[in-house]
C-alpha positions in Angstrom: 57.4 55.5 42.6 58.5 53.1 45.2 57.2 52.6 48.5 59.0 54.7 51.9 60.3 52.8 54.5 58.7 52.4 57.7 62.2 54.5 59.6 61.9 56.8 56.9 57.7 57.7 57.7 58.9 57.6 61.6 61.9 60.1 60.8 59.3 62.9 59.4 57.3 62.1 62.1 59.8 63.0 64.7 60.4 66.0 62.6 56.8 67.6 62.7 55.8 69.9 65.0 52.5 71.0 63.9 49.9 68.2 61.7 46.8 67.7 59.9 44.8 64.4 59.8 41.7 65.1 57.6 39.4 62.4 57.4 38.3 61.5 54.2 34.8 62.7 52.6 31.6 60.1 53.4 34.4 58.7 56.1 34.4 55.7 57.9 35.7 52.9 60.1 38.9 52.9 58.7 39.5 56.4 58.2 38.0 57.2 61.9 40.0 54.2 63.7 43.4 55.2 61.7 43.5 58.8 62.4 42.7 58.4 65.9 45.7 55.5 65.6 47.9 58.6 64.6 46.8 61.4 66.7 47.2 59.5 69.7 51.0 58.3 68.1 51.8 62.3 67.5 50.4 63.4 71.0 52.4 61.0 72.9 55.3 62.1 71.0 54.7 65.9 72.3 53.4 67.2 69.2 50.5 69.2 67.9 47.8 67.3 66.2 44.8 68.3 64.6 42.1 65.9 63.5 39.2 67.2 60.7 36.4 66.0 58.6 34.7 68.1 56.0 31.4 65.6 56.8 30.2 63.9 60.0 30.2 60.1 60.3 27.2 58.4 61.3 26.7 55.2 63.4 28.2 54.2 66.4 30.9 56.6 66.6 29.4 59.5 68.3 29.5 57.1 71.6 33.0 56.9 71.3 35.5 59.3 73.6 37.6 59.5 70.6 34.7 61.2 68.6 34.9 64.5 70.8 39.0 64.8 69.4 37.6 65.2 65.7 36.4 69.1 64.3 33.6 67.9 62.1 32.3 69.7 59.3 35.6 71.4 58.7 36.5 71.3 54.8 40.9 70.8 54.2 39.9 73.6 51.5 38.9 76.0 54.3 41.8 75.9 56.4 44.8 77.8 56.9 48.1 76.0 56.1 50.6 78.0 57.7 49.2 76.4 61.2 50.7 73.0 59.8 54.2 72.2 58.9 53.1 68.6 58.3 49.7 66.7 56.5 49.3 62.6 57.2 46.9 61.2 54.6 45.3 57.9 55.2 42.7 55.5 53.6 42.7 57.4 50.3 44.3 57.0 46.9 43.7 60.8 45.9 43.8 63.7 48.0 40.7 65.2 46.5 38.9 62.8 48.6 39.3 65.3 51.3 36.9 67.9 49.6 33.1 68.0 50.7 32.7 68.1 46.3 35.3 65.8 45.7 37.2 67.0 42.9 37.3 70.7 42.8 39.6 72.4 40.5 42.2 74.8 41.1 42.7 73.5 44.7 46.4 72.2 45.6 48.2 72.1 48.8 50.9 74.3 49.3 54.2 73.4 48.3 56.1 74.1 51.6 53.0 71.3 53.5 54.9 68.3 54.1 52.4 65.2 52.7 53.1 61.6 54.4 50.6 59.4 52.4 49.6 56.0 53.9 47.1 54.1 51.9 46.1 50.3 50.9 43.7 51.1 47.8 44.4 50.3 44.5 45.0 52.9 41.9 47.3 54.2 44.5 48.7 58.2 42.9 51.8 58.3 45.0 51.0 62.2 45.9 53.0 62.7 49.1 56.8 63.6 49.9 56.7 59.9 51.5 54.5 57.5 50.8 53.4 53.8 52.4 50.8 51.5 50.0 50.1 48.2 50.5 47.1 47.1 48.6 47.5 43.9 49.6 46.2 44.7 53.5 42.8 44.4 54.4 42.7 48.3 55.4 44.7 51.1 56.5 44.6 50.4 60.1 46.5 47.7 59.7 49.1 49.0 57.9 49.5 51.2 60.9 49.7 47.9 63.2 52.8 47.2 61.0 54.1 50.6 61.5 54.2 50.9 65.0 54.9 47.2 66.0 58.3 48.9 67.8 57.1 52.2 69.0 57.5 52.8 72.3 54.5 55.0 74.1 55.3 56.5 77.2 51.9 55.5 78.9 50.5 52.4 78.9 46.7 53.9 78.8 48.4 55.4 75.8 48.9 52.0 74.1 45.1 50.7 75.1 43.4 53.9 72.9 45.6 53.0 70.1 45.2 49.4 70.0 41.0 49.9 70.5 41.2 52.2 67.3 43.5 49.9 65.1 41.0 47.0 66.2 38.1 49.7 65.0 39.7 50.4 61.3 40.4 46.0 60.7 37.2 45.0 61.9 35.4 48.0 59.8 36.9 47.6 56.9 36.8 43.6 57.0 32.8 43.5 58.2 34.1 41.9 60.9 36.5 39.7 59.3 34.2 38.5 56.3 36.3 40.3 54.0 39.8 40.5 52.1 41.1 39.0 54.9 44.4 37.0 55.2 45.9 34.7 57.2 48.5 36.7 59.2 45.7 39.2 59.8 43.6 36.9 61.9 47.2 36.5 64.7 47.2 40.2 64.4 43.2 40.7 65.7 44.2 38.1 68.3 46.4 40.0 69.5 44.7 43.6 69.5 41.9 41.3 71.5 43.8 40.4 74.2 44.9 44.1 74.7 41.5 45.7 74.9 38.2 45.3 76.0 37.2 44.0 73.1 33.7 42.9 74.6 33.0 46.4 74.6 33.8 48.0 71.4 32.1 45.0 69.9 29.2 45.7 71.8 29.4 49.6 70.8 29.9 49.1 67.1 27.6 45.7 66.9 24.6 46.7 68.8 24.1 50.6 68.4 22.4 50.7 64.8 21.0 54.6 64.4 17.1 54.7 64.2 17.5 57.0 60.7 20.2 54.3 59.7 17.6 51.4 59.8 14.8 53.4 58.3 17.8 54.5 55.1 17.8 50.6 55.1 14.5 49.9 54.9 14.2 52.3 51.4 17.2 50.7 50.1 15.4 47.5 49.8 11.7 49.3 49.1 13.3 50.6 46.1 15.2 47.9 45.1 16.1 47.3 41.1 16.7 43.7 39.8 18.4 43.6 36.3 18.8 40.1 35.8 20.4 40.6 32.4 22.9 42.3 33.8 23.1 40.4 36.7 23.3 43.1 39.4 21.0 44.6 41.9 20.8 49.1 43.2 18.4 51.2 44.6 18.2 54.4 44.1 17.4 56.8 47.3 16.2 61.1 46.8 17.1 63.4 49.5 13.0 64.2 49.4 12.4 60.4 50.5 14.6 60.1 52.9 13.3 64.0 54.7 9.9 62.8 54.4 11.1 59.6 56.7 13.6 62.2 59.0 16.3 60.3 57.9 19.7 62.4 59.2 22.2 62.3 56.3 25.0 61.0 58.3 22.9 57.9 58.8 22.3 57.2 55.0 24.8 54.8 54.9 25.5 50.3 54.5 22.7 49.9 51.9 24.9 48.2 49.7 26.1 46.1 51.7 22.1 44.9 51.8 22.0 43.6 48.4 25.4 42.7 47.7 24.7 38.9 48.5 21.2 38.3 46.7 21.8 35.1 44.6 22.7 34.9 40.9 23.5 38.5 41.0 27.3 40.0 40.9 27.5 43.2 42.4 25.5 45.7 43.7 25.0 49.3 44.4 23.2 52.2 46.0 22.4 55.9 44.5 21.9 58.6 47.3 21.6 62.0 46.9 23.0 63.5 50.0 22.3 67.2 49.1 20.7 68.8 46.1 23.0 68.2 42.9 25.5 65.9 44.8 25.4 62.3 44.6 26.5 59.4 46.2 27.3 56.0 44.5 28.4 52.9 46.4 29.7 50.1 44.8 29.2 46.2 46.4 30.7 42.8 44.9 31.8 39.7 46.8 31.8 38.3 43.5 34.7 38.6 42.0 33.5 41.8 39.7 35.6 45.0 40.3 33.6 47.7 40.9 36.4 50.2 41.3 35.9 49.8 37.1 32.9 51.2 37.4 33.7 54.3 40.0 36.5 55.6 38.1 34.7 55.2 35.0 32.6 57.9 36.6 35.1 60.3 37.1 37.1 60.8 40.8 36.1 57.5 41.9 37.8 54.2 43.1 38.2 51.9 45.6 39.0 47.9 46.3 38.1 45.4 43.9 35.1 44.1 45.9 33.8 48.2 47.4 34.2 51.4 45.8 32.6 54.8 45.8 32.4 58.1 43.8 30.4 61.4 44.5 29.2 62.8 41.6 28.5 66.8 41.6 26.1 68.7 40.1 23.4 65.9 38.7 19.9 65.4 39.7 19.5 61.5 41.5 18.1 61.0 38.0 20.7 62.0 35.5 23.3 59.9 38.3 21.5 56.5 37.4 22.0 57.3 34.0 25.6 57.9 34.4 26.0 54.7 36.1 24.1 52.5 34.1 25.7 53.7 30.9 29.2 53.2 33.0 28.1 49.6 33.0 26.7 48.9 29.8 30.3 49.8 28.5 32.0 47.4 30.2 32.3 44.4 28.3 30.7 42.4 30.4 27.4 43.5 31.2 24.3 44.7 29.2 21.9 47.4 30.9 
């Protein structure tokens, strides 16, 4: 399938009365910033908008105004449809990645739910009546930049929100500009810079590290695994460890990020079992591995070349390093 155009996307926007912006499951800067981006688009435009997240985000964000717009802990399987006439999707590939278990069978969206999909992930699935991907941007947010270059907002305060939250997504999503970064994305920062106070949200997302989140960090590198053979670099993290340290799950989070630039290793990745029989895996390379390989290789995974993630259900922590060291060990490359 071929990507929409950006009149078409703003055609079924006008045409929507009632939406759904779900955040995706373990969400994050991108997801946050690019839904707030759109709710704020939709609201100005007189329609009803609502904003949901089957899990809570951790961080920063909880200092933000725009966190107060979001119903966490509300699972897209749990809701009722008929309120929507219209579902936006961003910053996912799949739309299982809405679900608190990830894939869970049997569920579909009803047929009558009109699906706009806008995404920049590779191994894109193309699942909505109109659909925008462009892998090659840095993150979702700034697709959205692109989208609304020529919209009009009626209020100029209006403009500010938006602009703060597409700032949010690039600089999330790019560590700050370290990452898959172009170019043309660099004029397009400038300009969100000059029109926020961009002192402040770098202030707020900079220099506002959760307690718990620094304490998550600290095991990640207590439990650190070197396999030189392979040349890559995890930890693996229980749910019992991180309750014994009163670590809040929503802060279990940028351990990967940790280990990913240890010298004469590849890639690197965490294993975190957020509940009992669910299982996080985060993927890490700045080395030109992709670790999306290994995600999907693990079922409902993926991601970008350089960070993916899967959740795996109903393993122990244990039988979930198996899985991903036997994903690895059958790549070609590596030996476990």
């Amino acid at each position: 399938m071929e990507n929409n155009s950006f009149p078409e996307i703003w055609e079924e926007l006008k045409n929507s009365k009632s939406v759904l912006i779900p955040l995706h499951i373990s969400p994050d800067g991108d997801s946050f910033g690019s839904a707030l981006v759109m709710y704020y688009i939709l609201t100005d435009m007189g329609k009803k908008v609502t904003v949901t997240s089957a899990e809570k985000i951790g961080g920063f964000y909880d200092l933000l105004d725009e966190y107060k717009i979001v119903k966490w802990e509300v699972d897209v399987a749990q809701l009722d449809f008929a309120e929507f006439d219209t579902m936006i999707s961003l910053d996912v590939s799949d739309p299982f990645r809405f679900l608190k278990d990830g894939e869970i069978k049997g569920f579909t969206f009803p047929s009558d739910l009109r699906i706009i999909v806008i995404d920049h992930h590779p191994g894109f699935k193309y699942f909505g009546a109109l659909n925008l991907h462009y892998p090659e941007y840095s993150s979702t947010a700034e697709i959205l930049d692109d989208l609304i270059s020529n919209f009009k907002f009626k209020i100029l305060n209006l403009k500010f929100k938006a602009s703060k939250m597409l700032l949010l997504g690039i600089l999330s999503d790019t560590g700050f500009l370290r990452w898959a970064v172009r170019p043309e994305l660099f004029e397009k920062v400038s300009r969100l810079m000059r029109e926020v106070n961009y002192q402040d949200l770098w202030n707020t997302m900079l220099y506002n590290v959760p307690e718990g989140n620094k304490r998550f960090q600290g095991l990640v590198l207590k439990n650190v695994v070197y396999n030189a053979r392979g040349r890559f670099v995890y930890s693996k993290i229980t749910l019992a460890e991180m309750e014994q340290l009163g670590i809040p799950k929503t802060e279990a989070g940028g351990g990967s990020d940790l280990l990913k630039d240890v010298r004469g290793y590849d890639f690197s990745f965490t294993i975190t079992e957020k509940e009992l029989g669910r299982v996080m895996i985060s993927f890490r390379s700045q080395k030109g591995v992709d670790v999306s390989v290994f995600a999907r290789a693990l079922g409902n995974g993926g991601g970008h070349k350089a960070a993916a993630g899967v959740l795996l259900a109903d393993v122990s922590v244990d039988e979930a390093e198996k899985l991903v060291l036997e994903a690895i060990k059958n790549s070609s490359r590596y030996v476990v």
